[in-house]
Backbone as JSON, one array per atom type, in Angstrom:
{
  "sequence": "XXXXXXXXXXXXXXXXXXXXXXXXXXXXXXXXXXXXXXXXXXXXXXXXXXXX",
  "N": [[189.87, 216.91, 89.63], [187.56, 214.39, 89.21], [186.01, 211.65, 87.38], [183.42, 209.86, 87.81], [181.08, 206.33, 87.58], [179.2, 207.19, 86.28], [179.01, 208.52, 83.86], [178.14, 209.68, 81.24], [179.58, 210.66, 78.74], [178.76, 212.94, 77.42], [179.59, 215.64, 76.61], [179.38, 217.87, 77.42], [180.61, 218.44, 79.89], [183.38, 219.31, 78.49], [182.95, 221.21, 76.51], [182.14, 223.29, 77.71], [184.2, 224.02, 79.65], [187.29, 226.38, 80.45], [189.88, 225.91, 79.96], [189.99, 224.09, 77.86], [190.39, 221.84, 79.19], [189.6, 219.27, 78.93], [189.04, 215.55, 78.04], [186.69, 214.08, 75.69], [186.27, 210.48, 75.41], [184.6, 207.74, 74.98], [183.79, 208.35, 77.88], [184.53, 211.15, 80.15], [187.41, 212.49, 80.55], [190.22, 214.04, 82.46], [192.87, 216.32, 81.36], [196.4, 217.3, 81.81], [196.03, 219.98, 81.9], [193.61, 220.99, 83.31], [192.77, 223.09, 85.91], [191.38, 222.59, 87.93], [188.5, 224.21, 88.02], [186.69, 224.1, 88.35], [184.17, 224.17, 86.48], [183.28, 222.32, 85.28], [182.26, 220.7, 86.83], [179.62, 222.24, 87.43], [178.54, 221.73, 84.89], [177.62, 219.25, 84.29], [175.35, 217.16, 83.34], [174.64, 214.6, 84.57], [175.65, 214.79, 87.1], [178.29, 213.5, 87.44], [181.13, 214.31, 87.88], [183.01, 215.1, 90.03], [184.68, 216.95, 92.86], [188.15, 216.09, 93.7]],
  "CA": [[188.52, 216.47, 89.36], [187.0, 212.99, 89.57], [184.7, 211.31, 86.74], [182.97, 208.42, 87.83], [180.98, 206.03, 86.31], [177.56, 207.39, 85.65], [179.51, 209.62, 82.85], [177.27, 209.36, 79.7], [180.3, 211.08, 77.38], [177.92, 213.66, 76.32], [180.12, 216.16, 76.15], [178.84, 219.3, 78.17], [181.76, 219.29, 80.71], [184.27, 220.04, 77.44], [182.54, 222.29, 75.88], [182.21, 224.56, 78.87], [185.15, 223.74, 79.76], [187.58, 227.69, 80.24], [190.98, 225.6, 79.78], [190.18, 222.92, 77.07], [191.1, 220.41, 79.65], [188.74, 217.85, 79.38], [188.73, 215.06, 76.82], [185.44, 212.83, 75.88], [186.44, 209.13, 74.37], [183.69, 206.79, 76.05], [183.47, 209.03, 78.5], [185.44, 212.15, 79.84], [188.56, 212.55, 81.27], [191.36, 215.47, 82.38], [194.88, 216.25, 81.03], [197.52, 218.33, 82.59], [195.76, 221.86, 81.66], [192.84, 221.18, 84.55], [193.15, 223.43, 87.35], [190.21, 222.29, 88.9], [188.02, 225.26, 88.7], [184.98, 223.63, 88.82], [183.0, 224.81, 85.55], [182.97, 221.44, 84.38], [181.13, 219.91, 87.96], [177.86, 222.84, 87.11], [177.87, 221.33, 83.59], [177.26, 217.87, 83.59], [173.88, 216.93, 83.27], [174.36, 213.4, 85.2], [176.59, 214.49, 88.01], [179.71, 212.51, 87.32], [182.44, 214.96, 88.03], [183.06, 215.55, 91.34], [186.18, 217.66, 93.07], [188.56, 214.76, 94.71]],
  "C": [[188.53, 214.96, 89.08], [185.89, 212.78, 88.72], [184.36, 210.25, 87.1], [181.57, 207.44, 86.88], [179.43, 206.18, 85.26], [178.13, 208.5, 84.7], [178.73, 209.28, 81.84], [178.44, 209.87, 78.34], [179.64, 212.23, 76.62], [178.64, 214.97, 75.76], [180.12, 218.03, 76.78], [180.11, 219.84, 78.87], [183.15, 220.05, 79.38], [183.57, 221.41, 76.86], [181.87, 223.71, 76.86], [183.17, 224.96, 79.34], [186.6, 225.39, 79.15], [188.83, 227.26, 79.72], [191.06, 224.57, 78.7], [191.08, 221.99, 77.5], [190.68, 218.67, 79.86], [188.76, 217.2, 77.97], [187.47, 213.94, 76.8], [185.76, 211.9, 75.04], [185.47, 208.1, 75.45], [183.27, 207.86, 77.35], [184.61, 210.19, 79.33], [186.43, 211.8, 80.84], [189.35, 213.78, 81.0], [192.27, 215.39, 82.1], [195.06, 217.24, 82.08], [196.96, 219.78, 82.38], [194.62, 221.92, 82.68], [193.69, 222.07, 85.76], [192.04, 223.5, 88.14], [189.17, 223.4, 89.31], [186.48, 224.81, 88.83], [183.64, 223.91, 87.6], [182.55, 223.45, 85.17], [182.19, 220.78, 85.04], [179.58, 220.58, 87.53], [177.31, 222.7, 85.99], [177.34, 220.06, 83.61], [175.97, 217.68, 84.3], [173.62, 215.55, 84.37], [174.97, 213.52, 86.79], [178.01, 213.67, 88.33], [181.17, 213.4, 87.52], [182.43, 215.54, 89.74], [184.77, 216.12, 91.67], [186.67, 216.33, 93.94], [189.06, 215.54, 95.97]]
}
């Protein structure tokens, strides 16, 4: 997964998030526990996560 830069940080993709792989500091980013399933692209309110 891919955040770019219309990320607001709000926090939606974590907290939906099935693997607690996403972290939000300014805005979000993935660790090593992503396996890209995609819950976190139908959360975000701005569109900023896209599959690479």
């Amino acid at each position: 997964m891919k955040v770019n830069n219309t990320c607001v940080g709000c926090g939606q993709c974590a907290a939906y998030c099935p693997y607690d792989a996403i972290i939000v500091f300014g805005r979000a980013g993935m660790n090593e526990k992503c396996i890209e399933c995609g819950t976190c692209v139908r959360y975000c309110p701005v569109s900023a996560i896209a599959e690479e």
